[in-house]
N, C-alpha and C positions, 0 to 999 in steps of 0.2 A: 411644559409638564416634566419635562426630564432634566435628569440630573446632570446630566453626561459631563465631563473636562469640556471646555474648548480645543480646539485643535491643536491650540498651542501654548496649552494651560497643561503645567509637566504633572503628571501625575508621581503620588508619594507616597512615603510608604510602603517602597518595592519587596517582597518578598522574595528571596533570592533560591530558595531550596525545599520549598512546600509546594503538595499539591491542595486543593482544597476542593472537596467530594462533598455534593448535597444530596441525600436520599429522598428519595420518593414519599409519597403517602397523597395524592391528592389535598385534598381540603385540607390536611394536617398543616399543610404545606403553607397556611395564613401565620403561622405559627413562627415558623424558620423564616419567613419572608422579612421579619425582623433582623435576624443577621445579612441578609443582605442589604437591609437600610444602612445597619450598622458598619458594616465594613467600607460601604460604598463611599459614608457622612463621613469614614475615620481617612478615609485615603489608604486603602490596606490593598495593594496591590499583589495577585499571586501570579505566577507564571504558566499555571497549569490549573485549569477547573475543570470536575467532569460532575454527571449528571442525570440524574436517572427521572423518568416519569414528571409527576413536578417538581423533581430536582432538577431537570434537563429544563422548564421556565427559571428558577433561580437559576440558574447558570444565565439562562441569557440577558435576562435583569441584569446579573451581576455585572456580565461582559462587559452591556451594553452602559453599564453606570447611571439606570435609570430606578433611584429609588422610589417617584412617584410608581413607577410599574408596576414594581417591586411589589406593592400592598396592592392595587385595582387588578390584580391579575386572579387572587384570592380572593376580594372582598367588593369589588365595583361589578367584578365579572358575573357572581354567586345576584345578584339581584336584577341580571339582562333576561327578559322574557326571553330566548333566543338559547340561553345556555343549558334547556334540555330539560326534559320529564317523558314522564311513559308515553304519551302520545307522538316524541320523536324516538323512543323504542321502538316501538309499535312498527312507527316505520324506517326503521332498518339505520338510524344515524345514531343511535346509541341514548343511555338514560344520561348522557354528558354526550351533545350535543360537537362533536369533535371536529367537523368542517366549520363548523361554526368558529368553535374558543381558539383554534390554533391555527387557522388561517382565514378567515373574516376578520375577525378583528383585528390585524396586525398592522392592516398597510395605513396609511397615511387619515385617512379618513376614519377610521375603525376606532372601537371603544377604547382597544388597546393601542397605539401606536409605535410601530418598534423604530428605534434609531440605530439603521443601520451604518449610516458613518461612524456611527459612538463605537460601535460592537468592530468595525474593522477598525482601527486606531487604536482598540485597547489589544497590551501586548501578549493577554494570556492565550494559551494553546487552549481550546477545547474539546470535550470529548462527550459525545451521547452516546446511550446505549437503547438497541433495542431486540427483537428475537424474532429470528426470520421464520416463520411458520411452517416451511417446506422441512425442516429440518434439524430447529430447535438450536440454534446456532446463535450466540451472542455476536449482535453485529455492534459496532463501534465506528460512528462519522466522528473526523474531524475537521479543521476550517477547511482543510482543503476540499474536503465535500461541502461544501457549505458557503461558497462563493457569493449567491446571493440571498435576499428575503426569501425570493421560490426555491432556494432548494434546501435552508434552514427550517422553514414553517412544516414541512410534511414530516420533516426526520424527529421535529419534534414531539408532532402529534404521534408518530409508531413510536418512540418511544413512550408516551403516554396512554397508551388505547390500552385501558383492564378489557381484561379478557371478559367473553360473557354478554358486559354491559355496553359494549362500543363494537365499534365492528371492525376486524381487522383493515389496516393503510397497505393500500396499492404502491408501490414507489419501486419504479425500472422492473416491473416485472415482476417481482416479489412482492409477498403480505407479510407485515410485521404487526406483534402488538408486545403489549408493554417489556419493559427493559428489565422491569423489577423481577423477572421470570428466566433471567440470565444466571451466567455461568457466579456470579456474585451474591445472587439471592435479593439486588434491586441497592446494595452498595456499590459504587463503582470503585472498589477499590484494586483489582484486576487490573482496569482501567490506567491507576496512576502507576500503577506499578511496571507495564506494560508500559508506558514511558520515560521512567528510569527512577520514579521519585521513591523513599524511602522513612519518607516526612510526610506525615498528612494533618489536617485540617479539616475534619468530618462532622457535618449537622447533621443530625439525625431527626427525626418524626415520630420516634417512640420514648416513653420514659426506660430509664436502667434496665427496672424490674422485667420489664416488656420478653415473651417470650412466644414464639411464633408458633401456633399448633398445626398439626395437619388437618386438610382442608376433609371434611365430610361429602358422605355421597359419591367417592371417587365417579361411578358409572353413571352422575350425572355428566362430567367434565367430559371422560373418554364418549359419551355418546354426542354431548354437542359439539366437539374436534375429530370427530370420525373421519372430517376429512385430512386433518394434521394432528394425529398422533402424538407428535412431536411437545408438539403446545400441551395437551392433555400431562402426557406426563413432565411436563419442566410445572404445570400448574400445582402437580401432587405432589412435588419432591422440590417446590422451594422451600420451603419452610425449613427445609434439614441445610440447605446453603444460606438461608437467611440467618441463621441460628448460628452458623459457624462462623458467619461473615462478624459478626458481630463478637463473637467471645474470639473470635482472632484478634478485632479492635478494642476490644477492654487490655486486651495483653499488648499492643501496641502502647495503648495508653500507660500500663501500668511500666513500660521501658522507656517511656518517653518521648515515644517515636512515634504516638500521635496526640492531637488534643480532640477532644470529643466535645462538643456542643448535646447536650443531651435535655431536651425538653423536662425542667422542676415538674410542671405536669403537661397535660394535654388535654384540652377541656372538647374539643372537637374533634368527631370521626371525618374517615377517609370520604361518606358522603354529606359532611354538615352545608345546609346550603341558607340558614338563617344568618342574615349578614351580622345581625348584633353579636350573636355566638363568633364569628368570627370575626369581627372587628375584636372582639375580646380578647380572643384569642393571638391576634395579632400585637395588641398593646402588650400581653406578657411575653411573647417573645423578642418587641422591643427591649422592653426592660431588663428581662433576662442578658438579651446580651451585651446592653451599656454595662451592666455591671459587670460583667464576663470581661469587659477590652483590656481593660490592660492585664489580665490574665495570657489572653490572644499576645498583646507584644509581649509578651515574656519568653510565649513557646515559641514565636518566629522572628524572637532578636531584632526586635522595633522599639524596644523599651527605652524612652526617652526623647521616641521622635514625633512630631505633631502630629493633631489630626487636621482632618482637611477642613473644619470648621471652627480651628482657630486662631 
């Protein structure tokens, strides 16, 4: 089922000075899974991917060069009795079922199965993000946190855990949940920067128009993080980083200093779990971004070099 290189099958299409950031959005996420078939099918290699919430699964799709994953992580996963409703709220595993999707399923036998030799052999750097609860502190693994299957699957899941609906991840002593509640606003673009890059390559999960309001109820949020504060208010006051994150990236874009993959539309919310909706969903983000590619070689100086399936 995977994509991966062989071991000694050269990958092409090296990207030499870009980093390439996927945003979050959950289920949106069947969407932009499309650009990671596409990049994987084109041979577009980057040095540097970071990753937030379900941007932090496309990443390791990416990584790992497994574009069946790629779509059954959105659309195979969305129809497993197993992957969560009120009756796993109820009892305290979340309405997205988070021991379950981001570490049952991964290993060898699981719905999802990751290929970890693929993911170590591929030569990008990576970067998760998630937010320590004690504190409200945007934490950042990279492979060197991340050694093996155990200690990638939980950094995933705190990077993924929305607040609320999942229950914050235990990992070394600290509770983390989602990354999108970070110093970035749920961009990792901090992140590449904090690496040296200056160049990006950013999918996002909302249309242009998209503009992020504040959340209602505050003294719902501050009453059920009573015990982390912290979380309460990064939960109130993303919207004002998510917002900025982004009109920082339209001016990137408009210097040239990055290229924006931006959803034509977005036919699915963050909790769509009808697989047709999202299998939909997924063919236009295909499609979107075949016709996006050689756009992509243009902004990261690939123009005129193969893809991997020809």
């Amino acid at each position: 089922m995977s994509t991966a290189p062989s071991a000694d099958e050269p990958l092409r299409a090296n990207v030499s000075d870009g980093a390439l950031i996927f945003e979050g959005g959950a289920m949106r996420a069947a969407y932009t899974a499309g650009v990671v078939v596409k990049l994987i099918e084109h041979g577009i290699v980057f040095p540097f991917v970071a990753g937030i919430s379900a941007g932090a699964t496309n990443t390791l799709n990416y990584v790992s060069s497994d574009a069946w994953r790629a779509r059954a992580s959105f659309i195979d996963l969305a129809s497993d009795p197993n992957f969560g409703n009120w009756r796993t709220f109820v009892q305290g595993k979340g309405l997205f079922h988070s021991d379950y999707i981001y570490r049952q399923t991964s290993g060898p036998d699981g719905l999802l199965p990751f290929d970890m030799d693929a993911f170590t052999r591929h030569p990008a750097e990576v970067a998760l993000q998630a937010l320590r609860c004690s504190d409200g502190a945007t934490v950042t693994w990279h492979r060197a946190d991340m050694p093996t299957l155990d200690a990638i699957l939980p950094r995933v899941q705190a990077s993924s855990t929305m607040p609320v609906v999942m229950p914050p991840v235990e990992l070394d002593g600290e509770f983390y949940v989602d990354g999108a509640l970070g110093m970035s606003g749920g961009i990792a673009l901090d992140a590449a920067r904090a690496a040296g890059y200056s160049k990006f390559f950013v999918v996002l999960t909302q249309e242009r128009e998209f503009t992020k309001k504040p959340l209602p109820a505050p003294w719902f949020y501050r009453r059920h993080f009573r015990r982390w504060p912290a979380v309460a208010d990064a939960l109130l006051t993303r919207w004002m980083r998510y917002n900025a994150t982004r009109e920082e990236l339209f001016a990137l874009e408009a210097s040239g200093d990055a290229y924006l993959f931006i959803p034509e539309t977005m036919p699915v919310g963050n909790g769509e779990r009808d697989v047709a909706k999202l299998t939909q969903a997924h063919a236009l983000g295909l499609a979107q971004a075949e016709h996006e590619v050689p756009a992509w070689r243009d902004f990261l100086g690939l123009a005129g070099e193969g893809s991997a399936n020809e």
